[in-house]
N, C-alpha and C positions, 0 to 999 in steps of 0.2 A: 522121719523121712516124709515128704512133698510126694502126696498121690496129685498126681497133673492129671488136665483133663480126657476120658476114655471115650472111645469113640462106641457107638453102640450098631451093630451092625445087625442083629436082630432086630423082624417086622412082625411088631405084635400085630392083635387083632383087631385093635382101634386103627392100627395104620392102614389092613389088606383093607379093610373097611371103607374107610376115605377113600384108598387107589381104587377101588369096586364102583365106589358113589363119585367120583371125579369121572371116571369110562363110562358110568352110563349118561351124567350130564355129558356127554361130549356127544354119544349117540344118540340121545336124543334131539339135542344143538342141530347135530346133522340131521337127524328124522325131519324134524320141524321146518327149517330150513328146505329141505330138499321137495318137504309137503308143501310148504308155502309156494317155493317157485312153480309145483306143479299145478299148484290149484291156479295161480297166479297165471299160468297157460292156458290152460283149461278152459278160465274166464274169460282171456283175451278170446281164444279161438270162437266160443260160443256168441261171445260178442259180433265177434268179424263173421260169422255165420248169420247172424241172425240179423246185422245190416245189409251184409248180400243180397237175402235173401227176401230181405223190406225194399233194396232198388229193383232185385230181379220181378217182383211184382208188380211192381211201380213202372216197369217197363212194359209187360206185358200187358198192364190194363193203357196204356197209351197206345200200346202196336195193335190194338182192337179196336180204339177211340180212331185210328186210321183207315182202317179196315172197313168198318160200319159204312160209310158214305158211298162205298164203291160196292157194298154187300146188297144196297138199296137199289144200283145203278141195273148190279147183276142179276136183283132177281127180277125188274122189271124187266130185262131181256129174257128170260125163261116165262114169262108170263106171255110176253108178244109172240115168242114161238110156241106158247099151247096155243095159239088164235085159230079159231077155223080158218079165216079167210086166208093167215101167212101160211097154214099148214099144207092146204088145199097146193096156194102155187109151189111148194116144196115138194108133194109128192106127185104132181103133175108137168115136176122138173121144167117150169116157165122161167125161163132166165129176164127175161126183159120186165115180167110182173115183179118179179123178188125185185129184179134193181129201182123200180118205179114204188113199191110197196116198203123197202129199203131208206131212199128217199125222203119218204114222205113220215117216216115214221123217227127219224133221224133227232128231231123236234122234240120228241118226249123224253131223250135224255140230256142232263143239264150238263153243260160241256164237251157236248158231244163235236166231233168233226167231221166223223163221216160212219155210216154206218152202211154195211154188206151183207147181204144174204146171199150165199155161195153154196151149190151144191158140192156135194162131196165127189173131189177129182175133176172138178172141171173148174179150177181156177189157175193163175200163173201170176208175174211178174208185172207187175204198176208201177213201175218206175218216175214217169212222170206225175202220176197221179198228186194228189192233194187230199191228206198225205198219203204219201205211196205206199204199195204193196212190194216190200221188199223178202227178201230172204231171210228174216227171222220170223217174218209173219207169215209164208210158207211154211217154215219147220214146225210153230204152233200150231197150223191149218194142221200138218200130220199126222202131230202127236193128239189131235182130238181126234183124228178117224181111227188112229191104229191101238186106244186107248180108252177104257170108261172113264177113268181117272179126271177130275178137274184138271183145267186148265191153269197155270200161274199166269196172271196178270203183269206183262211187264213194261220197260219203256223202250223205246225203239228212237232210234235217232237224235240221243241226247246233245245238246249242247249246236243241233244244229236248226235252222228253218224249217225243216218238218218232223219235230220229236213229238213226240206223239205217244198216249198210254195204248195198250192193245189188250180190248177184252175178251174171248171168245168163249160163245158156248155153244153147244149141239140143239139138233131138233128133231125129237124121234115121233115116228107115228105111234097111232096107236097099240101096234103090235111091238113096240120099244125096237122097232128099227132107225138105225140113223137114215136120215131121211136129208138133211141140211144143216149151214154151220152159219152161225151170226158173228161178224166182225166186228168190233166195234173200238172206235178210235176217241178216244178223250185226248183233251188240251191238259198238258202236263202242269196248267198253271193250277189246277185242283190240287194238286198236292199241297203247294205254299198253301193255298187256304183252307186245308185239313189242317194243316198243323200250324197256323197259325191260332188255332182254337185250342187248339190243345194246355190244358194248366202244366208249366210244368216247371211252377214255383221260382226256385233261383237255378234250377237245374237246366238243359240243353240237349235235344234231340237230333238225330239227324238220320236223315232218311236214306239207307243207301241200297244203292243194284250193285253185284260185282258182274265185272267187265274186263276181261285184259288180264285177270291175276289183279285186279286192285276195284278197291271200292270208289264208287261215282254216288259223290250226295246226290241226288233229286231234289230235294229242300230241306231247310232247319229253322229250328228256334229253341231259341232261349238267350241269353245275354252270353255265354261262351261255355266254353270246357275246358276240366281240370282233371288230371289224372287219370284211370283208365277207364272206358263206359262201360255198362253191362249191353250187350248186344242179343236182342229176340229179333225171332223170325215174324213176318206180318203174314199172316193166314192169307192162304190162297194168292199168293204172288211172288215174286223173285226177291222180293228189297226185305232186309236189315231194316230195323230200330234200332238203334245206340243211341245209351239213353248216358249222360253224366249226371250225380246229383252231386252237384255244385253245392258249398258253404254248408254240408255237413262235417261234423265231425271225424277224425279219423276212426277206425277202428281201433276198441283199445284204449283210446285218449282218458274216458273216464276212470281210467284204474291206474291212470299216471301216480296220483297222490296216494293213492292205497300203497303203491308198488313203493313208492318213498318209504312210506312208514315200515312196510315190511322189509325193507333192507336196512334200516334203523334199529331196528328191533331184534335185527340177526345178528348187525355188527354189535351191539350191546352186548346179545349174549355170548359170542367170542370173546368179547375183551370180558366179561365178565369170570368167564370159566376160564380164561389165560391165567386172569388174578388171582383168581382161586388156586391153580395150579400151580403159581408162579409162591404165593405165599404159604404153599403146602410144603414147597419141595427148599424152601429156605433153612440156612443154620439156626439153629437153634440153642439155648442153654435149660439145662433141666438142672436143677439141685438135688443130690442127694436125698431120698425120701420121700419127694415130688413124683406124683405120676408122670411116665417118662410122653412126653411131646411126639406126636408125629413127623418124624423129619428122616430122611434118607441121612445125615450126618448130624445125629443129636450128640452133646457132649455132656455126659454128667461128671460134677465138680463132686467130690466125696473127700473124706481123710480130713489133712492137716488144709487143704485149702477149703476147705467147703466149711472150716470153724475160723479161718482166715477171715472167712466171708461173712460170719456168721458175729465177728466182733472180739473172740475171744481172744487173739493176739493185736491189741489195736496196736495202728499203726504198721503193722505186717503187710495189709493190702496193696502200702507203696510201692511194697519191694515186687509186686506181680502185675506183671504188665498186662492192661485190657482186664484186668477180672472184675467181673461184673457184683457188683451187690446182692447181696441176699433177695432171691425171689426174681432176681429181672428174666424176665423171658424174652430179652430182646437178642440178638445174632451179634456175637462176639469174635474178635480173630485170634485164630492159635496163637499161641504161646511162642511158639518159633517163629513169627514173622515180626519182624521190625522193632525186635528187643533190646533198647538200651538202656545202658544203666546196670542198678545192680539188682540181681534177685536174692528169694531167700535160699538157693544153694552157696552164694558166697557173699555171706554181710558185709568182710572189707576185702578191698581189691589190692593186689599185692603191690603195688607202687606204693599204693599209700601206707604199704606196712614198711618197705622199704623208708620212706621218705620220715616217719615218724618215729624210727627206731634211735636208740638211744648209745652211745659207745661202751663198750663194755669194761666194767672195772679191771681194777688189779689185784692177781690174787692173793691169800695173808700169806706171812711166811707160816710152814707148817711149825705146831709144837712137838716136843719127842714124845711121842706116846707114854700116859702114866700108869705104872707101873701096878698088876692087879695085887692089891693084896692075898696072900696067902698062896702066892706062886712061888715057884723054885727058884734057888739062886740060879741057878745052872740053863735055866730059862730065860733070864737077865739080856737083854741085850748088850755085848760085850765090843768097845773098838775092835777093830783089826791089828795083828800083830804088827807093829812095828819095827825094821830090820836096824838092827845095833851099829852104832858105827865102830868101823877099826882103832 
């Protein structure tokens, strides 16, 4: 009798083994992977942090670089009002000396348009003036009496014939009473030439007041802007710096080609642990005797075909469809799929016994059986009576 191939359906310890060592390559695969994209973030953010944080700088030492020119303007107005002689007609409330002492002192600031010496609550509306005394330069006039607090510095009349910067500071005697307030009006065109000094490489500035719900440049430089600015505030006044730095790098950029390799790296190890697992869980053939293979459908050959295979009936191997040679451990297909021809359950196929058969002779005449010696007469086979005729 043909022992065919047995399916083994027992998972030795070599196998749970592999399945244990395939699971943790796979969680690993994942760990790795999952580490990589995080650190891969990590980097980018720390990246994108730490150029923020080189423009938000970079903005900040420029929004001071603006600042200085008008911090020189201010303190020589605090200087003019410790003066004995401007302090004298301050507290001796001379209006006509302040506007002549006013005047005359107007000259020591560079840019200046008009300068005011104004007691506290006895100033109004200059409408026609040059440039005039409007209603925002009242509100600042307030906010310096009703407040210790700096003044902000800002622009008044943009974009028309009398725009004008507006500086103000207080004048206390010596008992730190407010005593008087200094007006002072700069030509807006000092801005352009603050920042036309300003280095600010291939990058772009721009200097702005809000107005209305929207922002109003006052002046810029740099050859243009890209993307979004970092935007600081300029000490002691109303305006913005927005700064763009132009023809740097994105954030991130240099970890473009890192980020290549490590998605390279990942997909390898998937296809790699696919193949592993893909060649793990394949057919396999084991021989009789053979340590049996790791395979969910191992088939081991034993018996009358496993010495089939082994040479001792040659020529028998014909008769079995797909059997492999002695030793192959390559994946062979059942026995039941796509069997033709003859096996060795039946050597000749009955047509052909039909077809090769021969007609059957004719049989002899029988002899009369001979007679044993030393038997009875009376045991003799004898004719039958024959009936007499009349």
């Amino acid at each position: 009798m043909v022992q065919g191939p047995v399916t083994n359906r027992r998972f030795s310890r070599r196998q749970i083994r592999q399945a244990v060592l395939i699971g943790v390559g796979v969680v690993l695969a994942a760990v790795l992977g999952g580490g990589g994209w995080f650190a891969y973030r990590t980097a980018v953010k720390s990246a994108t942090d730490e150029a923020m944080a080189a423009r938000q700088s970079q903005a900040e030492a420029l929004a001071q670089r603006v600042i200085d020119p008008l911090n020189e303007i201010t303190s020589g107005l605090l200087v003019l009002g410790k003066s004995p002689d401007i302090l004298v007609l301050f507290e001796q409330r001379d209006a006509a000396g302040l506007a002549a002492a006013a005047a005359t002192h107007a000259a020591d600031f560079p840019s200046a348009l008009r300068l005011r010496f104004l007691l506290p609550g006895a100033y109004g509306l200059e409408p026609d003036a040059k440039p005039p005394l409007g209603f925002a330069s009242l509100d600042m006039l307030g906010q310096a009496e009703r407040s210790s607090g700096p003044v902000a510095a800002e622009v008044h009349g943009f974009g028309t014939p009398d725009q004008h910067i507006v500086v103000i500071r207080r004048v206390k005697n010596k008992a730190d009473q407010l005593v008087g307030l200094m007006h002072l009006s700069l030509d807006v065109a000092v801005l352009d030439s603050i920042l036309s000094k300003l280095d600010v490489g291939k990058g772009y500035v721009e200097l702005q007041q809000a107005a209305g719900g929207k922002a109003i440049v006052l002046a810029k430089a740099g050859p243009g802007s890209s993307g979004e600015p970092v935007i600081v505030s300029v000490p002691s006044t109303r305006w913005n710096l927005a700064y763009w730095a132009v023809g740097e790098a994105p954030a991130g950029a240099g970890f473009a080609i890192n980020w290549v390799m490590v998605g390279g790296v990942l997909l390898a190890v998937v296809l790699v642990s696919a193949g592993v697992v893909f060649w793990m869980q394949r057919p396999a053939v084991t021989i009789a005797g053979e340590e049996p293979r790791s395979s969910k459908s191992d088939v081991i050959y034993a018996g009358a075909v496993k010495a089939i295979m082994d040479g001792v009936h040659p020529g028998m191997e014909h008769l079995v469809p797909n059997l492999p040679k002695s030793g192959m451990k390559g994946p062979v297909m059942p026995v039941s799929q796509g069997m033709t021809g003859d096996d060795i359950t039946m050597i000749v196929r009955k047509d052909d016994l039909k077809a090769g058969a021969k007609p059957p002779a004719k049989p002899a005449a029988k002899s009369p059986p001979k007679p044993v010696p030393g038997a009875a007469a009376s045991e003799a086979p004898t004719d039958p009576p024959q009936k007499k005729s009349p």
